[in-house]
C-alpha positions as CSV (number, residue, x, y, z in Angstrom):
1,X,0.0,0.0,0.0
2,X,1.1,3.4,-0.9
3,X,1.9,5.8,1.6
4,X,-0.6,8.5,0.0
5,X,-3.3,5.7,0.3
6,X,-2.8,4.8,3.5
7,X,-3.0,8.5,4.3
8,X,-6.3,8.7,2.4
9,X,-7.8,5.4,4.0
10,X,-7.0,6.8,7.7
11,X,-8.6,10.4,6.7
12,X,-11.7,8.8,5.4
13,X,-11.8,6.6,9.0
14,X,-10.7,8.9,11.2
15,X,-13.1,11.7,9.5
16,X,-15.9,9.6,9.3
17,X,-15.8,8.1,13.1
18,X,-15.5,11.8,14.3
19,X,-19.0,12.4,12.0
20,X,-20.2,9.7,13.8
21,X,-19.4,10.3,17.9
22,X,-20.6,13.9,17.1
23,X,-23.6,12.5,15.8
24,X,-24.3,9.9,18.7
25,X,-23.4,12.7,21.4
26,X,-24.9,15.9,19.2
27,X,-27.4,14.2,17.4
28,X,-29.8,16.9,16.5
29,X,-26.5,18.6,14.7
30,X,-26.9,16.3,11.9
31,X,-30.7,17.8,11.2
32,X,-29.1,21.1,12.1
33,X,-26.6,20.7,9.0
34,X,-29.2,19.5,6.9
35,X,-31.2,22.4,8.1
36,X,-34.5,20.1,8.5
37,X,-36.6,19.5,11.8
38,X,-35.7,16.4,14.0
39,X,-39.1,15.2,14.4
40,X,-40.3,13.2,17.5
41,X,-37.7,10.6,16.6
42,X,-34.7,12.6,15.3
43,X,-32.4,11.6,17.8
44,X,-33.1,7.8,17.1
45,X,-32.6,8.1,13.6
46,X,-29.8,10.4,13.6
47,X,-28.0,7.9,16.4
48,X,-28.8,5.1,13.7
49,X,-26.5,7.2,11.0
50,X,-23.9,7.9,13.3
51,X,-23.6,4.2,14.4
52,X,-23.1,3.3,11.2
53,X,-20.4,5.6,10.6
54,X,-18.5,4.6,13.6
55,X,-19.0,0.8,12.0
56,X,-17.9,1.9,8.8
57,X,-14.8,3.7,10.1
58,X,-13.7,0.9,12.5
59,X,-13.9,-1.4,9.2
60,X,-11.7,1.0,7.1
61,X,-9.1,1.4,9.7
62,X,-8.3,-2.0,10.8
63,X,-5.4,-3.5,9.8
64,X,-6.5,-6.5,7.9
65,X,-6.6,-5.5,4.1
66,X,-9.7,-8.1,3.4
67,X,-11.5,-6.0,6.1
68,X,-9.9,-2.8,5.6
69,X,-11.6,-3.5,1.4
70,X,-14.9,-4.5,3.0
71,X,-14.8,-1.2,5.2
72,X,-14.1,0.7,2.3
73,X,-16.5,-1.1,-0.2
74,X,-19.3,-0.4,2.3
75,X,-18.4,3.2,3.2
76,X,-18.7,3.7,-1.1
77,X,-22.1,2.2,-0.8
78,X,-24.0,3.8,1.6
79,X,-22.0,7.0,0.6
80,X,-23.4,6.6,-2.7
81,X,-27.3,6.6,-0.7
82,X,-26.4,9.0,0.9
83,X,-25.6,11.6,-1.5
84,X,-28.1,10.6,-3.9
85,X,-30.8,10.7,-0.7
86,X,-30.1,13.8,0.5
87,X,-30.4,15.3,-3.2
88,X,-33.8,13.6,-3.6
89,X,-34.3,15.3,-0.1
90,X,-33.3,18.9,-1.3
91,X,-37.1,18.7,-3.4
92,X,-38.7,18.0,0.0
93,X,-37.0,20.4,2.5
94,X,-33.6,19.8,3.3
95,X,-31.8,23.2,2.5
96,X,-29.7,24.2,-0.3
97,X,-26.6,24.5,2.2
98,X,-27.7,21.4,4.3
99,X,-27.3,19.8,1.0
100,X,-23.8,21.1,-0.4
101,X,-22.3,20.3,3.2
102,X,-23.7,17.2,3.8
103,X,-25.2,15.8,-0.1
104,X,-21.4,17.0,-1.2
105,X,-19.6,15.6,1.9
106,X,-21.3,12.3,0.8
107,X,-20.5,12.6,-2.6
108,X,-16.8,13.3,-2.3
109,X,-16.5,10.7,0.2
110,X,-17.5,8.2,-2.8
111,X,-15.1,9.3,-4.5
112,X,-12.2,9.4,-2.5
113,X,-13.5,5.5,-0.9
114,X,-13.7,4.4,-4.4
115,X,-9.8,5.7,-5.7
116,X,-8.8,4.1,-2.1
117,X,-10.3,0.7,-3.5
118,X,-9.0,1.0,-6.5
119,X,-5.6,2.2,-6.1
């Protein structure tokens, strides 16, 4: 492994678990960036996304390079949902900047998860 992936590989974990603590301990921020209400049930949900990024960072950064792939591979994925979601979501209320930080946050995250696979 190149020492500019592995650089890129432990951004993408280490940026991604940060999203998700400050989502488990904050969790209204995440309808805060997305500039949407929470709802009766906005901290469950917005605990369910930032579990799964904790997951998905924990996979990327381990050591094995068959899990490390699997972390990565899953990160593209629900990046990929993610982006396209919250652009669906920008026609029914989330804001224009909730979607450039967040919609292109997921979006550049594809990208970068999918060059780490593939490089």
């Amino acid at each position: 492994m190149t020492a500019t992936r592995a650089r890129l590989i432990r951004f993408l974990g280490v940026t991604r678990a940060t999203v998700g603590v400050a989502a488990l301990v904050r969790p209204r921020l995440v309808y805060r960036c997305l500039g949407v209400n929470a709802g009766a049930d906005g901290d469950t949900v917005a605990r369910l996304f930032a579990i799964r990024e904790v997951a998905v960072a924990a996979a990327a950064l381990q050591p094995d390079p068959t899990g490390r792939r699997l972390g990565l591979a899953v990160g593209v994925i629900v990046d990929s949902v993610d982006a396209v979601s919250v652009a669906m979501g920008s026609r029914k209320g989330v804001s224009a900047t909730g979607a450039v930080l967040v919609g292109g946050a997921a979006a550049l995250y594809t990208v970068a998860g999918a060059y780490a696979l593939i490089s």
